[in-house]
PDB file with one MODEL, atoms N, CA, C and O in Angstrom:
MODEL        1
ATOM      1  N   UNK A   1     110.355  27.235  49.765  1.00  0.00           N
ATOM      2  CA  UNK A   1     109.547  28.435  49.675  1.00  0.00           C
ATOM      3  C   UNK A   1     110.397  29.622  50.116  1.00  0.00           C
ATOM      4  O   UNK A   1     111.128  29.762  51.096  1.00  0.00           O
ATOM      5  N   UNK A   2     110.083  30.445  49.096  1.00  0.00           N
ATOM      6  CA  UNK A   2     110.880  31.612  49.706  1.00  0.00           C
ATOM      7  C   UNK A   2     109.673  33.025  50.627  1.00  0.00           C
ATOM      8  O   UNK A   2     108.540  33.454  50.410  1.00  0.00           O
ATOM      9  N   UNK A   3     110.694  33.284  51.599  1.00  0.00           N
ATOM     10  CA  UNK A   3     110.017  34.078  52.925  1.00  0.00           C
ATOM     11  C   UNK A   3     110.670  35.252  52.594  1.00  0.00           C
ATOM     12  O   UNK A   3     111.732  35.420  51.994  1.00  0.00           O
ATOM     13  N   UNK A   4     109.535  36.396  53.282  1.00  0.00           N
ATOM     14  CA  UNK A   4     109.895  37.839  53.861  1.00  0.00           C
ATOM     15  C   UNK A   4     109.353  37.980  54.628  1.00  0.00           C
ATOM     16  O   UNK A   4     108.201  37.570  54.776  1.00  0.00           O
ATOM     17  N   UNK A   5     110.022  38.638  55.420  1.00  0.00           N
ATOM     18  CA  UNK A   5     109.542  39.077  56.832  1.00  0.00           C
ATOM     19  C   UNK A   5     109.519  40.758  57.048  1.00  0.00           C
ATOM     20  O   UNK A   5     110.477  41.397  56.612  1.00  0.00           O
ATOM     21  N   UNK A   6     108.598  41.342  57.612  1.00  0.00           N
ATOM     22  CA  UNK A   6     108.190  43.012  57.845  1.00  0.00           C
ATOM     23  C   UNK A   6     108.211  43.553  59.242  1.00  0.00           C
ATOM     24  O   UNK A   6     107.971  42.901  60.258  1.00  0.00           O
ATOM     25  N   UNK A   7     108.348  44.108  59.212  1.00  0.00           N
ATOM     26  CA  UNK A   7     107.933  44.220  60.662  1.00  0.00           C
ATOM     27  C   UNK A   7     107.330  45.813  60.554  1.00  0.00           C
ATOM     28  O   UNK A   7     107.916  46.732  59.982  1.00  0.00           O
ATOM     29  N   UNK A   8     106.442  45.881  61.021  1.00  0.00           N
ATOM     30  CA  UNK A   8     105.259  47.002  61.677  1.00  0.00           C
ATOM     31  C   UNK A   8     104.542  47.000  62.958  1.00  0.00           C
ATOM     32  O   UNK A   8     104.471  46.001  63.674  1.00  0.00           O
ATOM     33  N   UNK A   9     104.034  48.088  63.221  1.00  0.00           N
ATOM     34  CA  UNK A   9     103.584  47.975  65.001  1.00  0.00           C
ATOM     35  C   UNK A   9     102.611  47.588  65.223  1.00  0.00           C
ATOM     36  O   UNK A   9     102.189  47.022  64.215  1.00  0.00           O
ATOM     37  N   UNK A  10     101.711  47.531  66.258  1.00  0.00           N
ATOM     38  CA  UNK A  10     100.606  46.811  66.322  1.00  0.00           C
ATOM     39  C   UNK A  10      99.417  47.797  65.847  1.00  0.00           C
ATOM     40  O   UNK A  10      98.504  47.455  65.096  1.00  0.00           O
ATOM     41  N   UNK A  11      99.558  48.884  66.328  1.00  0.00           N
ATOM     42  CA  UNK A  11      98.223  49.822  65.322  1.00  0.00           C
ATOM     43  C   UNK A  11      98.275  49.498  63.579  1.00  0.00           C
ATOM     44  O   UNK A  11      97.404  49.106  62.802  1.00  0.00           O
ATOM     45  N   UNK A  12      99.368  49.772  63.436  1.00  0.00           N
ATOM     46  CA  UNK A  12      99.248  49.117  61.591  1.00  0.00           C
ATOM     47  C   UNK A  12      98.671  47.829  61.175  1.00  0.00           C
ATOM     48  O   UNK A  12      97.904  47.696  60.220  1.00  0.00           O
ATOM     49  N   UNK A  13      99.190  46.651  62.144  1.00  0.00           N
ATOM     50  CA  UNK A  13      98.704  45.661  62.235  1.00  0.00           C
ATOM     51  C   UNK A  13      97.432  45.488  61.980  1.00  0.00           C
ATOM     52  O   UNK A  13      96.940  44.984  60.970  1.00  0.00           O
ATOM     53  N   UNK A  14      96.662  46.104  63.328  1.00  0.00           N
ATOM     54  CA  UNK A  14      94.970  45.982  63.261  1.00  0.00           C
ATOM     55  C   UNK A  14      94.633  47.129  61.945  1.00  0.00           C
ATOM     56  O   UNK A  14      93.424  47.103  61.715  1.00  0.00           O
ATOM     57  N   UNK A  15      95.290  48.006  61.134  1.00  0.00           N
ATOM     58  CA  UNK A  15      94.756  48.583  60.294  1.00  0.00           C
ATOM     59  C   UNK A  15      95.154  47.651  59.166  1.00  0.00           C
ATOM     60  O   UNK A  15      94.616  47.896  58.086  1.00  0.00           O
ATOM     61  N   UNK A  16      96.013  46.606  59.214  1.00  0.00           N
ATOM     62  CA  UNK A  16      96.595  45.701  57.683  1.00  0.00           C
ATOM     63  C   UNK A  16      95.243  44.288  57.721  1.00  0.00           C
ATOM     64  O   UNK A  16      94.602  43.836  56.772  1.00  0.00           O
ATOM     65  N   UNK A  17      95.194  43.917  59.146  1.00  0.00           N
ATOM     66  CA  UNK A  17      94.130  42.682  59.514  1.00  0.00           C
ATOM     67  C   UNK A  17      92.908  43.788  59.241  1.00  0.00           C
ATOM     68  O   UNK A  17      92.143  43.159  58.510  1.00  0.00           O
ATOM     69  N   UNK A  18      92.367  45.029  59.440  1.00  0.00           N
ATOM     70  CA  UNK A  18      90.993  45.345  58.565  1.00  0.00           C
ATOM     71  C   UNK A  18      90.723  45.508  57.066  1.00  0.00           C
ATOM     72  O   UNK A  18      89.702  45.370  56.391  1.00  0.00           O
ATOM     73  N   UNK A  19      92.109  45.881  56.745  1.00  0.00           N
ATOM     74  CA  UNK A  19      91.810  46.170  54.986  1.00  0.00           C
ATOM     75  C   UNK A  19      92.245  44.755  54.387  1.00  0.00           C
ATOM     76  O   UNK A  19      91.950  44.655  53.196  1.00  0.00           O
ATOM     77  N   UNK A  20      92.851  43.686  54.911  1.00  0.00           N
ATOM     78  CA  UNK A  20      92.685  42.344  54.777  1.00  0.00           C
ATOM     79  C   UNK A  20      91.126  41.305  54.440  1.00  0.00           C
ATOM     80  O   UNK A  20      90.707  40.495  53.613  1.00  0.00           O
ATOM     81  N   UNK A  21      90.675  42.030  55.768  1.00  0.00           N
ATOM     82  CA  UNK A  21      88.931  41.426  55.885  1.00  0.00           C
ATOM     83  C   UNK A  21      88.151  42.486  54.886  1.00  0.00           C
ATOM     84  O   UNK A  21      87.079  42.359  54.296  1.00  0.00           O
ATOM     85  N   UNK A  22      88.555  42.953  54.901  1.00  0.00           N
ATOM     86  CA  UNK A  22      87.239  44.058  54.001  1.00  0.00           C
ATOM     87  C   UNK A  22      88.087  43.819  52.244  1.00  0.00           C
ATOM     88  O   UNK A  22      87.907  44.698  51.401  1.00  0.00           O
ATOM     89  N   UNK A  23      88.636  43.035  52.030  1.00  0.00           N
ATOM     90  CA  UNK A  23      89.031  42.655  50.008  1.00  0.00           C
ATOM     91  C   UNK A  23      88.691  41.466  50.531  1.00  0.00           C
ATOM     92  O   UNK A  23      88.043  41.008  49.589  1.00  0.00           O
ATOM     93  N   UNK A  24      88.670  40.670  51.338  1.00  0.00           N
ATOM     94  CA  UNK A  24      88.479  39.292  51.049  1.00  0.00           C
ATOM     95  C   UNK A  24      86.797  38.935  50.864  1.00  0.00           C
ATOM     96  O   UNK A  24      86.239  38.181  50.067  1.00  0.00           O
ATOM     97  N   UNK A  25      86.053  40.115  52.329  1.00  0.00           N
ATOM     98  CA  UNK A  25      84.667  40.279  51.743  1.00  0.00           C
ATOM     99  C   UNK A  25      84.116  40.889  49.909  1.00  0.00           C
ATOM    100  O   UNK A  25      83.119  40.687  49.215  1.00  0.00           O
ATOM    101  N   UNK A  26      84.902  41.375  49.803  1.00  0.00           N
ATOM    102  CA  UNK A  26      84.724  42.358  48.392  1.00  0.00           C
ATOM    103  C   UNK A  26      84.938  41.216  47.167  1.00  0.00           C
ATOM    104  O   UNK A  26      84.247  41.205  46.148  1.00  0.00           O
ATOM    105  N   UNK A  27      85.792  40.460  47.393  1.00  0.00           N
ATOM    106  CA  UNK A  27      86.118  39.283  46.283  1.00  0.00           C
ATOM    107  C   UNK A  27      85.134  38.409  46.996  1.00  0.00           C
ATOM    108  O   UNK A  27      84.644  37.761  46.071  1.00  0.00           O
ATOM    109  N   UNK A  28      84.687  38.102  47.859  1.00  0.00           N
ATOM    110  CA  UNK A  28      83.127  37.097  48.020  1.00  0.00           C
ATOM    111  C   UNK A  28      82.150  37.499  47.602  1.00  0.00           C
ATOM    112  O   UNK A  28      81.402  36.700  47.039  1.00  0.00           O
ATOM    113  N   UNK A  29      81.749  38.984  47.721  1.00  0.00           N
ATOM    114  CA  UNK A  29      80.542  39.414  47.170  1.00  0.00           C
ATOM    115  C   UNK A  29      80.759  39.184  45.615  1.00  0.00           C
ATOM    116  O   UNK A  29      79.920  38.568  44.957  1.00  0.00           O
ATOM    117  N   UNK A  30      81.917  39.702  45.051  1.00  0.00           N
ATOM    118  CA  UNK A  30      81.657  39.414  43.182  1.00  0.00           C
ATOM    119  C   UNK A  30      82.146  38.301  43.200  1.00  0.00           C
ATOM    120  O   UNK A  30      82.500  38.011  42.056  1.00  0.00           O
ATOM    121  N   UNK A  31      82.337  37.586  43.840  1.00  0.00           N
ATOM    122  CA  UNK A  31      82.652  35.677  42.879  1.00  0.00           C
ATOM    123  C   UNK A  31      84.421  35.537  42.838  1.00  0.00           C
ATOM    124  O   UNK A  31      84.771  34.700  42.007  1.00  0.00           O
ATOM    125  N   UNK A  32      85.264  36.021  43.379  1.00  0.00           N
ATOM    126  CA  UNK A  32      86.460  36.025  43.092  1.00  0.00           C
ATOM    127  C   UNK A  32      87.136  35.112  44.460  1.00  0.00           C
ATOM    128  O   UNK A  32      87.738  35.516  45.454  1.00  0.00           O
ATOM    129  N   UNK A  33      86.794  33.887  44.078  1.00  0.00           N
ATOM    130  CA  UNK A  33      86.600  32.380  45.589  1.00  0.00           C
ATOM    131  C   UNK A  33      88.401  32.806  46.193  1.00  0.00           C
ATOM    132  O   UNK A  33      88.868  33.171  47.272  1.00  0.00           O
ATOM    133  N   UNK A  34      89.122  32.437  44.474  1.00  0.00           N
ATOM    134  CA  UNK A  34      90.453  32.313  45.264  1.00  0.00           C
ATOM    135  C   UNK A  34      91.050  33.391  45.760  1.00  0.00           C
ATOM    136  O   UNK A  34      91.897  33.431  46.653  1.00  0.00           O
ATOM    137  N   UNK A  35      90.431  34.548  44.955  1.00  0.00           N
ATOM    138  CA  UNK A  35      91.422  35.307  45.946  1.00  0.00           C
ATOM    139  C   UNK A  35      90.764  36.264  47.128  1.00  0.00           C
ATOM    140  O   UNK A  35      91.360  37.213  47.637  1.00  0.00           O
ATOM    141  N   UNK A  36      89.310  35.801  47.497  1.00  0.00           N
ATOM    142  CA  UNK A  36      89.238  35.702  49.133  1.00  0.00           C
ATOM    143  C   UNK A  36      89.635  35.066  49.584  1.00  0.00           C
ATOM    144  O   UNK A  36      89.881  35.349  50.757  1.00  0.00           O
ATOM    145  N   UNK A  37      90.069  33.607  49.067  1.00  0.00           N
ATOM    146  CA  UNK A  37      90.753  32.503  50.204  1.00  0.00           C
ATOM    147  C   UNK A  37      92.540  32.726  50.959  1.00  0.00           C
ATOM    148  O   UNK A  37      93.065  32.436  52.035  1.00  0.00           O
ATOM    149  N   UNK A  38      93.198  33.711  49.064  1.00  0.00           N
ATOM    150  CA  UNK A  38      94.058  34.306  49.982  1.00  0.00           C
ATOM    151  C   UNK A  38      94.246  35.551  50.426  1.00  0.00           C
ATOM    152  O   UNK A  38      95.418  35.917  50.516  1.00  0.00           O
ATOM    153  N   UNK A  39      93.168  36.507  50.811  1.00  0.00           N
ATOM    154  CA  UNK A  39      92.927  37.496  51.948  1.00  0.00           C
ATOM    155  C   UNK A  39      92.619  36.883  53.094  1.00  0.00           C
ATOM    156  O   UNK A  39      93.129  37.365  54.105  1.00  0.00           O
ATOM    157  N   UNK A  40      91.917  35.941  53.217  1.00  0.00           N
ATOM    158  CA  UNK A  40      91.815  35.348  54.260  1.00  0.00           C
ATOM    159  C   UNK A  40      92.586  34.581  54.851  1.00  0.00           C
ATOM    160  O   UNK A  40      92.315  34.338  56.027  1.00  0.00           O
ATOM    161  N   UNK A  41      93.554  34.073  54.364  1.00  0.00           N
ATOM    162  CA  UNK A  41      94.897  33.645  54.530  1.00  0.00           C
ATOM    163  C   UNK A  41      96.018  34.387  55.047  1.00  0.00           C
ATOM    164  O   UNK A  41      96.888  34.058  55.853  1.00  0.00           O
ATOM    165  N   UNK A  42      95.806  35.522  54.378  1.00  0.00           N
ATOM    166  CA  UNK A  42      96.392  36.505  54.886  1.00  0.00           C
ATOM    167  C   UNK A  42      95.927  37.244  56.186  1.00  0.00           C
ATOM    168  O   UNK A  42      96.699  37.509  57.107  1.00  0.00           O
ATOM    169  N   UNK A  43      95.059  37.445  56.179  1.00  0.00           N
ATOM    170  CA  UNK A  43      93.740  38.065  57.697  1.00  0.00           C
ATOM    171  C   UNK A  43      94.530  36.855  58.778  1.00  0.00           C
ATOM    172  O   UNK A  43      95.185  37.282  59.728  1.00  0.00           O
ATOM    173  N   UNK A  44      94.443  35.800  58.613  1.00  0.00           N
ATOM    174  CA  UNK A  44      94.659  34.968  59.584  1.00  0.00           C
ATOM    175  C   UNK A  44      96.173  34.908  60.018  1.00  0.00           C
ATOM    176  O   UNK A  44      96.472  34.991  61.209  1.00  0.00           O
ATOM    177  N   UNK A  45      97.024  34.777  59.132  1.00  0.00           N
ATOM    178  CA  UNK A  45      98.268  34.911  59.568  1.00  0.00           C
ATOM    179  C   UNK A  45      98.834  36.034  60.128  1.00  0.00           C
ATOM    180  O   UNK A  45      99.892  35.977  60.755  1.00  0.00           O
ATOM    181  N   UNK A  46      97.983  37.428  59.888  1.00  0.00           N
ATOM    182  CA  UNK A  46      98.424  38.567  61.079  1.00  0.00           C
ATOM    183  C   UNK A  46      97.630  38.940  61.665  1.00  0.00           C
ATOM    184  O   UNK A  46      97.641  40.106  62.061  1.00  0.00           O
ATOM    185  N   UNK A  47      96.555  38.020  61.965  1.00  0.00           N
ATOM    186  CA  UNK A  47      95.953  37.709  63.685  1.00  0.00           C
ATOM    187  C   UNK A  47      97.019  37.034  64.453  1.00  0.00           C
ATOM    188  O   UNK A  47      97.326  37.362  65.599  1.00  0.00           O
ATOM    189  N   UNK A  48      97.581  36.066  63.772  1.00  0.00           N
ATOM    190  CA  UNK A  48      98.187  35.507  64.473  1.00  0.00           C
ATOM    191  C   UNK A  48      99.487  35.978  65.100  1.00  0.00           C
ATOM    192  O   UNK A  48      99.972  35.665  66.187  1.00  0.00           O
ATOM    193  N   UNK A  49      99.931  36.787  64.179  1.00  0.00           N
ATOM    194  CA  UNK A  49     101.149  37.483  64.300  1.00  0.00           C
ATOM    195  C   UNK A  49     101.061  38.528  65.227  1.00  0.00           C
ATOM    196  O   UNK A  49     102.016  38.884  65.917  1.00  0.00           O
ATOM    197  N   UNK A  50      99.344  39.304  65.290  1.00  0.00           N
ATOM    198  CA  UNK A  50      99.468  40.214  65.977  1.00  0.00           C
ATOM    199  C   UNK A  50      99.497  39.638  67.631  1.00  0.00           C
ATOM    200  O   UNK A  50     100.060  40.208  68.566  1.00  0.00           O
ATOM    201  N   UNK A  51      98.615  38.169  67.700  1.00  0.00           N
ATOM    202  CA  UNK A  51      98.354  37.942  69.196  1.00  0.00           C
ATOM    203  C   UNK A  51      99.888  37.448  69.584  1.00  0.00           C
ATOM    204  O   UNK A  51      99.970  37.028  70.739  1.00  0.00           O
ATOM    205  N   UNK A  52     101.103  37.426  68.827  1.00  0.00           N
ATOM    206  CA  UNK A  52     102.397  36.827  69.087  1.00  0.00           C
ATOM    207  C   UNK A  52     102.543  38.312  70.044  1.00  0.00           C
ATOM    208  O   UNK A  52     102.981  38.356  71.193  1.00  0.00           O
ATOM    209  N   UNK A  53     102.120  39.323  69.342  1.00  0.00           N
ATOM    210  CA  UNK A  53     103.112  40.720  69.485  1.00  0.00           C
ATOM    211  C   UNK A  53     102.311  41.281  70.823  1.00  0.00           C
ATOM    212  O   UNK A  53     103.017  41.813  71.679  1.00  0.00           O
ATOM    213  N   UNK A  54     101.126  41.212  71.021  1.00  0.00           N
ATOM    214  CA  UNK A  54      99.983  41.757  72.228  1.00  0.00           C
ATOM    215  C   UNK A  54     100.393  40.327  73.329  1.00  0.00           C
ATOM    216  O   UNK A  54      99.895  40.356  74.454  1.00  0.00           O
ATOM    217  N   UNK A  55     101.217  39.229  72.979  1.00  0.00           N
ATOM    218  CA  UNK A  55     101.108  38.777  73.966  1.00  0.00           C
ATOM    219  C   UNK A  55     102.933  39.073  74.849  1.00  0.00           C
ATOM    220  O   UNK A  55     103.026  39.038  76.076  1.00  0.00           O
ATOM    221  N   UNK A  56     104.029  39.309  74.037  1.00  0.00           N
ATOM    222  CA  UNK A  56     104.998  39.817  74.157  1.00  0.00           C
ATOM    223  C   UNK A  56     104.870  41.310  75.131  1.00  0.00           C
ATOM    224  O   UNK A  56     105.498  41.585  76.153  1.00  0.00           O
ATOM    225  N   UNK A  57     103.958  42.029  74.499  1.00  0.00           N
ATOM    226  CA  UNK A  57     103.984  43.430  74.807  1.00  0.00           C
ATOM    227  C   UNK A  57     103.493  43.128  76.585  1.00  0.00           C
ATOM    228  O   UNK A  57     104.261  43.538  77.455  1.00  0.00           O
ATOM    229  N   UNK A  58     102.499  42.572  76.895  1.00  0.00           N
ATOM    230  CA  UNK A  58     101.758  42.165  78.054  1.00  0.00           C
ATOM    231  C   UNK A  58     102.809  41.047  78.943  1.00  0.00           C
ATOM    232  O   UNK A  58     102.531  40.954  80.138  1.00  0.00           O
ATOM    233  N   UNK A  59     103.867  40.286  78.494  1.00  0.00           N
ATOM    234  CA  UNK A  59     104.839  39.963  78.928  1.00  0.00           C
ATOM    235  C   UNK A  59     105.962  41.408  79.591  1.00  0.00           C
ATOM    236  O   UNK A  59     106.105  41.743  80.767  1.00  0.00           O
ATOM    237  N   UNK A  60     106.477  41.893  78.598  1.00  0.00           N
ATOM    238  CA  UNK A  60     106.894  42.747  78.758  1.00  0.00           C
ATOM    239  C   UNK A  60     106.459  43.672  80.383  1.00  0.00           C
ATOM    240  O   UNK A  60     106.984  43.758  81.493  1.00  0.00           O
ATOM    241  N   UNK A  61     105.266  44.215  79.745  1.00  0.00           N
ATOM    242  CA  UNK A  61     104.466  45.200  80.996  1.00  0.00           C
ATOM    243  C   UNK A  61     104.311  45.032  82.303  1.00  0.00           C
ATOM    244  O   UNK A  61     104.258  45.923  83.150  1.00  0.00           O
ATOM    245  N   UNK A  62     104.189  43.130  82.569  1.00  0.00           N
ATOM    246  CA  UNK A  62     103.756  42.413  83.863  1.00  0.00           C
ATOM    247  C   UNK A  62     105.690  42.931  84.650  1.00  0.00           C
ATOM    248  O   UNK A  62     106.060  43.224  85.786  1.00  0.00           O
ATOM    249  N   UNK A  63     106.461  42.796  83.227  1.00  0.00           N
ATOM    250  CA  UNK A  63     108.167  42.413  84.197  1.00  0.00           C
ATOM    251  C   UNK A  63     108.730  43.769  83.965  1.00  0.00           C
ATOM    252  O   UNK A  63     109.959  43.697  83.965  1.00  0.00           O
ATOM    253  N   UNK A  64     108.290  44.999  83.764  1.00  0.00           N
ATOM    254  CA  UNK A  64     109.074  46.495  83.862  1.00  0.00           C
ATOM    255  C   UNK A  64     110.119  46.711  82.616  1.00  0.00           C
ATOM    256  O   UNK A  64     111.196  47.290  82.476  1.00  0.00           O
ATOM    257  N   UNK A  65     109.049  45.777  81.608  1.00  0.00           N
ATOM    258  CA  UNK A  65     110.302  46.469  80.476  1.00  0.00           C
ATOM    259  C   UNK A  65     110.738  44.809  79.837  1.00  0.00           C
ATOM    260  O   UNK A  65     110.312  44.322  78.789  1.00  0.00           O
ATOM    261  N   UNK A  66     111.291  44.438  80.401  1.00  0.00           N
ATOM    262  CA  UNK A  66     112.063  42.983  80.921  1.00  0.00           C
ATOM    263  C   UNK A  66     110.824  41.697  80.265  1.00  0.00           C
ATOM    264  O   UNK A  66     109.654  41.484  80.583  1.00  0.00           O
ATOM    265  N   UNK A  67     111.734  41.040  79.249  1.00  0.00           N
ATOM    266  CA  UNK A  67     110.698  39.816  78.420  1.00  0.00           C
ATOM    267  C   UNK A  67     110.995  38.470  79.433  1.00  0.00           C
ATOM    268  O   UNK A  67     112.002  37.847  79.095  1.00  0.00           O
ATOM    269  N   UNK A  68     110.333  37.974  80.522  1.00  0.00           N
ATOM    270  CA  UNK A  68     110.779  36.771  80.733  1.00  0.00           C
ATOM    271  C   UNK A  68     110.026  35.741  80.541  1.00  0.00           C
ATOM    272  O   UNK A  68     108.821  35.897  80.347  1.00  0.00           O
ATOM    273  N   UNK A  69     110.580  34.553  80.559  1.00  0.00           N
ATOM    274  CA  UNK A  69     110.170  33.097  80.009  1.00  0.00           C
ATOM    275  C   UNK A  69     109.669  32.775  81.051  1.00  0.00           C
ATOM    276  O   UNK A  69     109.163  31.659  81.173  1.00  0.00           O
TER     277      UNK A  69
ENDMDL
END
């Protein structure tokens, strides 16, 4: 499989995860199964991505800047 990777900040994020949920509702209301299944596919994978980045950032904050393990 071929990958790309983006990178954007976390406000874009929660604005890419709302206009994500709001086409995947829009293709449920008219009948369009598969491709809410991949908005929702998509919705989910930058939840996930975002709680990677809110949990980094809150790493970050606890150590003055500084990411530690």
């Amino acid at each position: 499989m071929d990958s790309v990777a983006f990178y954007i900040d976390r406000q874009n994020a929660l604005s890419l995860i709302q206009a994500l949920r709001e086409a995947k509702e829009k293709c449920e209301g008219d009948g369009r199964r598969i491709m809410a299944d991949n908005y929702k596919n998509l919705e989910e994978l930058m939840r996930e991505q975002y709680a990677v980045a809110e949990s980094i950032r809150e790493n970050m904050d606890r150590n003055n800047g500084d990411y530690i393990l």
